[in-house]
Backbone bond lengths (Angstrom), bond angles and torsions (degrees), N, CA, C in turn:
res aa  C-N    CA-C-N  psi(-1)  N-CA   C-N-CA  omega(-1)  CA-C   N-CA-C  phi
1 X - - - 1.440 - - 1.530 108.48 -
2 X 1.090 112.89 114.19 1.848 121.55 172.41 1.384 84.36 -65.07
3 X 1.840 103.07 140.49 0.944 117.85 167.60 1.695 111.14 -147.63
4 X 1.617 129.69 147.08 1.385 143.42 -158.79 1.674 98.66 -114.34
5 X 1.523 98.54 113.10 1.918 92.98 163.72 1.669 122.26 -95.06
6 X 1.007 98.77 105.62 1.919 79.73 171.72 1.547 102.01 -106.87
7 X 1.627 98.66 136.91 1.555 114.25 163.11 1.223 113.60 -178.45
8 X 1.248 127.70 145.94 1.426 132.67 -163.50 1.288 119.72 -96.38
9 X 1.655 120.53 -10.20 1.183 115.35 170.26 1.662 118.50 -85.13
10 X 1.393 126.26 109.07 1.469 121.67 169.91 1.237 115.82 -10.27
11 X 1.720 116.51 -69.50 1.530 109.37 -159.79 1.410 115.18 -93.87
12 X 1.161 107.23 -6.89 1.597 115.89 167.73 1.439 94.66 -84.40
13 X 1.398 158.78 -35.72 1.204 129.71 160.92 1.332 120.85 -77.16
14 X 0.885 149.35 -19.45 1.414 159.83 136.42 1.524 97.38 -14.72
15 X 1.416 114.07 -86.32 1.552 121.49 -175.49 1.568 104.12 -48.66
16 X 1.293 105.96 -44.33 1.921 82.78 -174.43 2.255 108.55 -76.56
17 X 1.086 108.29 -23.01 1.846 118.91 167.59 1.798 82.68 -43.42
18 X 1.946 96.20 -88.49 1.271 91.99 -172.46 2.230 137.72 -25.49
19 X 1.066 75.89 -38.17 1.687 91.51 178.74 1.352 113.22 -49.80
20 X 1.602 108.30 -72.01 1.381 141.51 -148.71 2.105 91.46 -71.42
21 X 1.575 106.40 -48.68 1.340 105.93 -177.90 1.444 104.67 -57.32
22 X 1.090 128.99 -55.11 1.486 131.19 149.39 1.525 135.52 -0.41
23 X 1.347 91.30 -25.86 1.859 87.58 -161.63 1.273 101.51 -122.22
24 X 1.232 127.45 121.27 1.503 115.46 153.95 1.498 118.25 -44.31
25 X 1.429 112.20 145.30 1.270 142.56 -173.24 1.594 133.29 39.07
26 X 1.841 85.15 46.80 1.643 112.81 165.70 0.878 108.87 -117.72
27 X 1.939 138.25 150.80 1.007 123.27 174.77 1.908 96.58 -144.81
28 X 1.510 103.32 116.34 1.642 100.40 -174.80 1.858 99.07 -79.14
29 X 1.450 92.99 133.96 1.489 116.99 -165.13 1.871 108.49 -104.27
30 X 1.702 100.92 -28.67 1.218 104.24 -167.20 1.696 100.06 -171.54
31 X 1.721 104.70 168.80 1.131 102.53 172.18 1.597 108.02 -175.50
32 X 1.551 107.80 153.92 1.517 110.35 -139.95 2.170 87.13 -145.52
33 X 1.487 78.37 145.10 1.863 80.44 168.16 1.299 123.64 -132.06
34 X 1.783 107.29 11.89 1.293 137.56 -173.80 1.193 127.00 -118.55
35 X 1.441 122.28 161.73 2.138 105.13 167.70 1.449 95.56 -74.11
36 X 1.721 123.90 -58.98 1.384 120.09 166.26 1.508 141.97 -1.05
37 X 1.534 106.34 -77.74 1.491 148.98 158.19 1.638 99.41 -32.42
38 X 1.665 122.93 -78.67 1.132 140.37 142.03 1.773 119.63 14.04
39 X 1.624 93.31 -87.16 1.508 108.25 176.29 1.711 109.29 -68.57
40 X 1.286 125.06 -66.75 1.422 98.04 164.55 1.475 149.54 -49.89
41 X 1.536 99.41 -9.04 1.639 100.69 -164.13 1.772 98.11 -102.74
42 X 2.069 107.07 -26.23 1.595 102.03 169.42 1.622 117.24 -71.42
43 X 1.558 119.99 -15.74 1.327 109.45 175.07 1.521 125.12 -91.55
44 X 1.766 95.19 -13.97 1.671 86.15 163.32 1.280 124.95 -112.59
45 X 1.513 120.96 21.44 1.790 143.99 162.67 1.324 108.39 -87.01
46 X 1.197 131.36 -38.77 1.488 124.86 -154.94 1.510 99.63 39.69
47 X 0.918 141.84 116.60 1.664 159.57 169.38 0.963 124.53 -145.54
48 X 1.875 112.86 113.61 1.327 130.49 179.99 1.403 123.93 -25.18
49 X 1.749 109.13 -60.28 1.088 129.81 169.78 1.345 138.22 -137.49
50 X 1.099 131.15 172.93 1.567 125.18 -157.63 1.470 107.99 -133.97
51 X 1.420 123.91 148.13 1.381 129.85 176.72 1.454 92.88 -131.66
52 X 1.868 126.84 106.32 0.930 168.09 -166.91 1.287 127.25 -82.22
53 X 1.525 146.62 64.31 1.199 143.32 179.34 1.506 99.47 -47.11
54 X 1.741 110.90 144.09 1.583 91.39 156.86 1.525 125.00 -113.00
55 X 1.276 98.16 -1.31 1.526 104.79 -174.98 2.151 98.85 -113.55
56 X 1.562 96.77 101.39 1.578 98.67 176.13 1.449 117.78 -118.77
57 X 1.512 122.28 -175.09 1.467 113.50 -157.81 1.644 99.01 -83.87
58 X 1.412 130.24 -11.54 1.369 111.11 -160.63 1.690 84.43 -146.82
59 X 1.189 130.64 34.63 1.258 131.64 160.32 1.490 97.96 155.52
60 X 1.578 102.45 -159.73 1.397 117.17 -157.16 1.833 99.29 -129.65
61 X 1.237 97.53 144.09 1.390 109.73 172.89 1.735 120.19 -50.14
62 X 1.587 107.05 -31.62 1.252 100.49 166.60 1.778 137.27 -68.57
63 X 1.594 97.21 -32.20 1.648 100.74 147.37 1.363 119.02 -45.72
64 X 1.153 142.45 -38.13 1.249 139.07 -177.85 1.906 109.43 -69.53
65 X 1.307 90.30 -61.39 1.799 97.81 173.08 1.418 94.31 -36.61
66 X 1.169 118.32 -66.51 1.846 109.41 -150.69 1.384 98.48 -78.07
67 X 0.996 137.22 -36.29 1.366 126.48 174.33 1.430 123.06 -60.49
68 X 1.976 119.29 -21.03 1.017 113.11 154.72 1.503 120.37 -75.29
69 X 0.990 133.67 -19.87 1.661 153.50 -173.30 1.848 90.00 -61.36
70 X 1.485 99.23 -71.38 1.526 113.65 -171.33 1.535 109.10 -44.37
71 X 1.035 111.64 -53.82 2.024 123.81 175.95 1.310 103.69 -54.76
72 X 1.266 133.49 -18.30 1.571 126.26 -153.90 1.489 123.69 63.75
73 X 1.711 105.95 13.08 1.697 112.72 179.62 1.686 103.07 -51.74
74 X 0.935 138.28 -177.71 1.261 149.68 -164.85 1.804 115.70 179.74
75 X 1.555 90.21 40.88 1.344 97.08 179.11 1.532 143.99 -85.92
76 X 1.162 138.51 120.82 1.536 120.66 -162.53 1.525 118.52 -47.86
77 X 0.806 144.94 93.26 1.552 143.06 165.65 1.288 122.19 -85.87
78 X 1.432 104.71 126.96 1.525 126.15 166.90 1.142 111.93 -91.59
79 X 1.274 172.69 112.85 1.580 173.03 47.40 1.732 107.65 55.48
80 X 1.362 119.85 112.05 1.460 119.04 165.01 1.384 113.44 -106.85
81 X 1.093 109.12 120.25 1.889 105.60 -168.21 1.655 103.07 -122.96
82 X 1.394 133.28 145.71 1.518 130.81 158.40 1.711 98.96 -88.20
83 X 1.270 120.09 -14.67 1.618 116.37 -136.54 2.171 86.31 -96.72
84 X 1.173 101.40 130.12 1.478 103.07 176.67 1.641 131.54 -71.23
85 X 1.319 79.00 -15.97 1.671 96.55 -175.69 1.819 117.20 -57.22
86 X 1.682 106.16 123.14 1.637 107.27 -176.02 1.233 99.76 -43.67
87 X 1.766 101.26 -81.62 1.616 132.36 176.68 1.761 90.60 10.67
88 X 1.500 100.65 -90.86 2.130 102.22 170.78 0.981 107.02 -8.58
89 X 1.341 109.79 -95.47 1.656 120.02 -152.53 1.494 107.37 -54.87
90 X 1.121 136.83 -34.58 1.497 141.00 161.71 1.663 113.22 -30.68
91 X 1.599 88.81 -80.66 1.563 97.35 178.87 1.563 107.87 -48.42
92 X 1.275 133.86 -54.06 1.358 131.36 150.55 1.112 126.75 4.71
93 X 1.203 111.06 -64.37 1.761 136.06 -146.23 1.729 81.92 -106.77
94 X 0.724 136.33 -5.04 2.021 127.15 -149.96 1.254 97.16 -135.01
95 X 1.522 111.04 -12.91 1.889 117.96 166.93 1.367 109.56 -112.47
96 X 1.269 117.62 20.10 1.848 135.24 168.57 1.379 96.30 82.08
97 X 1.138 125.25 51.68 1.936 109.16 157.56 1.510 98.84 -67.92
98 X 1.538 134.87 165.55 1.073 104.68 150.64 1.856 96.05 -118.28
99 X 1.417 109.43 49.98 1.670 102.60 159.43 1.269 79.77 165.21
100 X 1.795 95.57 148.65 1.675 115.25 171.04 1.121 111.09 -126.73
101 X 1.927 125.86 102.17 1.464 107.08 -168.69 1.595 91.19 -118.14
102 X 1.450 85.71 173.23 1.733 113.27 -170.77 1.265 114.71 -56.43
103 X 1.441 152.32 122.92 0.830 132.15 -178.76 1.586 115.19 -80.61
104 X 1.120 117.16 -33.94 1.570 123.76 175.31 1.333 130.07 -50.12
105 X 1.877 105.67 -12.63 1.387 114.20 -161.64 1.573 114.90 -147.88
106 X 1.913 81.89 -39.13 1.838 83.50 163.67 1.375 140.31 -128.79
107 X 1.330 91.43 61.99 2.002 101.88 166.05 1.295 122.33 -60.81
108 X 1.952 104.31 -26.65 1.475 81.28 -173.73 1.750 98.70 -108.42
109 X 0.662 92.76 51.58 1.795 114.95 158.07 1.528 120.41 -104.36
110 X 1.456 110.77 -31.59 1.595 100.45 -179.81 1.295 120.90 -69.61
111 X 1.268 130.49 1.59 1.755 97.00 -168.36 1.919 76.51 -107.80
112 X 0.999 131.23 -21.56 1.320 120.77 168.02 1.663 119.48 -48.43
113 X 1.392 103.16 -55.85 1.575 92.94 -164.04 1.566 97.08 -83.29
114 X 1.323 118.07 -2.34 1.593 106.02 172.19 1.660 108.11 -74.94
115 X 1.306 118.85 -47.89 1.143 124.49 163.74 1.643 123.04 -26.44
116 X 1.569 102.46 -64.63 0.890 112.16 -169.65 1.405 129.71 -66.98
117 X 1.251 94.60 -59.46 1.646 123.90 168.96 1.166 111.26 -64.50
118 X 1.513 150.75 -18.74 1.432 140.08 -142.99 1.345 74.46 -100.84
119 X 1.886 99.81 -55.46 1.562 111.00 -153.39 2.041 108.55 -55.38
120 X 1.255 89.07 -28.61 1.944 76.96 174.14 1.252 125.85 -79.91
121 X 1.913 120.53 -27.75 1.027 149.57 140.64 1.425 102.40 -7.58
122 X 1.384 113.01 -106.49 1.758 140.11 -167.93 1.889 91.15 -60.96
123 X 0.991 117.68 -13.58 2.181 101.91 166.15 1.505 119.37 -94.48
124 X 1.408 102.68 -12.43 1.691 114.24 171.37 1.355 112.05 -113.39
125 X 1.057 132.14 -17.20 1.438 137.88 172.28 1.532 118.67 -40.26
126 X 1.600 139.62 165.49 1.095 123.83 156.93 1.487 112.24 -125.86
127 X 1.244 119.06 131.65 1.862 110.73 -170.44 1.339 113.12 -47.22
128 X 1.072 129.31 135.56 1.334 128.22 -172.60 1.743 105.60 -105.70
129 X 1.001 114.01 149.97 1.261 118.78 177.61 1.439 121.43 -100.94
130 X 1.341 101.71 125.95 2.308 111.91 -166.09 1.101 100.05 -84.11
């Protein structure tokens, strides 16, 4: 599964690079530390799925969700949040994340629930037409 990291902290993307190289049947396609960065780097990756900062230097990870929503992207998203707030993870989850984990605790959770989750994702999905 090609997969896109955006996050603005160096070693917090580093650790999730590190991760993803890690795992059988991930493959990092691209990577972004911006909403900007983000939107140009998902339209010239095509990437299955995404590992999602939500707090970035020139917006928020949820601009990105809806802007994939708006395109008709249909991409797996994982959500990395520090911020505790439900309200978040809701809107998150209500703009198709299909998981919002902690960033403080669970990085090494992502290449799992991408695995997991993408893979049930993209077997129930229906191709959508661009």
């Amino acid at each position: 599964m090609k997969v896109f990291i955006v996050e603005d902290a160096p070693q917090t993307r580093q650790e999730l690079v590190d991760l993803l190289a890690a795992t059988e049947g991930l493959e990092l396609v691209g990577q972004a530390g911006s909403v900007r960065e983000a939107l140009s780097g998902l339209e010239a990756t095509a990437p299955e799925a995404l590992a999602l900062d939500v707090s970035l230097p020139d917006g928020s990870g949820v601009e990105v969700l809806k802007h994939l929503r708006k395109r008709g992207r249909d991409l797996c998203v994982v959500v990395l949040t520090a911020n505790p707030y439900e309200a978040l993870r809701a809107k998150c989850l209500q703009l198709g994340a299909v998981a919002v984990l902690d960033k403080l605790d669970g990085l090494d959770q992502v290449p799992q629930a991408l695995l997991a989750r993408c893979k049930k994702v993209s077997e129930t999905a229906s191709p959508l037409s661009l």
